[in-house]
N, C-alpha and C positions, 0 to 999 in steps of 0.2 A: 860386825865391822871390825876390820883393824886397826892400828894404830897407825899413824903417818908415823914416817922416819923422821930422823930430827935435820937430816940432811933436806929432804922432801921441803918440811917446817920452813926452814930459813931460805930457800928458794923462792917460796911463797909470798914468805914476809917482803925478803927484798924487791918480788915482782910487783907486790901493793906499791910497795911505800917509791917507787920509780913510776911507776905510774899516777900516784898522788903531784907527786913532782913535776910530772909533764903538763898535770891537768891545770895544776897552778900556774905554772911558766907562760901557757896557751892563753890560759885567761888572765893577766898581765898584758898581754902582749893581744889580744881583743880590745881590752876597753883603751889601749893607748892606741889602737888604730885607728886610722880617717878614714878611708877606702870599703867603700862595701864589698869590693871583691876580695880584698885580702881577709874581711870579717867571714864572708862565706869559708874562706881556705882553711881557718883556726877551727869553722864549724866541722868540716868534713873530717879534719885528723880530729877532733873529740869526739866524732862518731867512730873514727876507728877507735881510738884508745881505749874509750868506755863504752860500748855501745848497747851496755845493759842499762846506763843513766841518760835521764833526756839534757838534751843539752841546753834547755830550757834553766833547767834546775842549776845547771853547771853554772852556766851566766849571771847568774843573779846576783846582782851588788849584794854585799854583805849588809844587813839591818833589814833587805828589804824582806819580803815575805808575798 
C-alpha cells in the first residue's frame, strides 16, 4: 500500500469534519421541529449525507442509549 498525499489527507479531513457539521445542524434542527413531514425531510438528507450510519443512532438524544 501507499502512502496518501498530504494534499489527498486534508481533503479528507475537511470532508469528515463538514460532514460532522451538517449532521449536527440537521439534528438541531429535527428535534426543534413540529411537523412530521419536515421530520421525514431531515431524515432523507441524513441518509444522503451518511448513509453508512443508521439514522436511528444519528437521532438519539444525548445521555440516552
Amino acid at each position: 500500500m501507499s502512502k496518501i498525499s498530504p494534499k489527498r489527507r486534508q481533503f479528507e479531513i475537511r470532508k469528515k469534519r463538514k460532514r460532522r457539521e451538517k449532521i449536527k445542524k440537521l439534528r438541531e434542527k429535527y428535534f426543534q421541529s413540529q411537523s412530521k413531514e419536515e421530520k421525514e425531510r431531515i431524515k432523507e438528507k441524513l441518509k444522503k449525507i451518511a448513509p453508512h450510519l443508521r439514522v436511528e443512532e444519528i437521532l438519539r438524544k444525548k445521555g440516552e442509549k
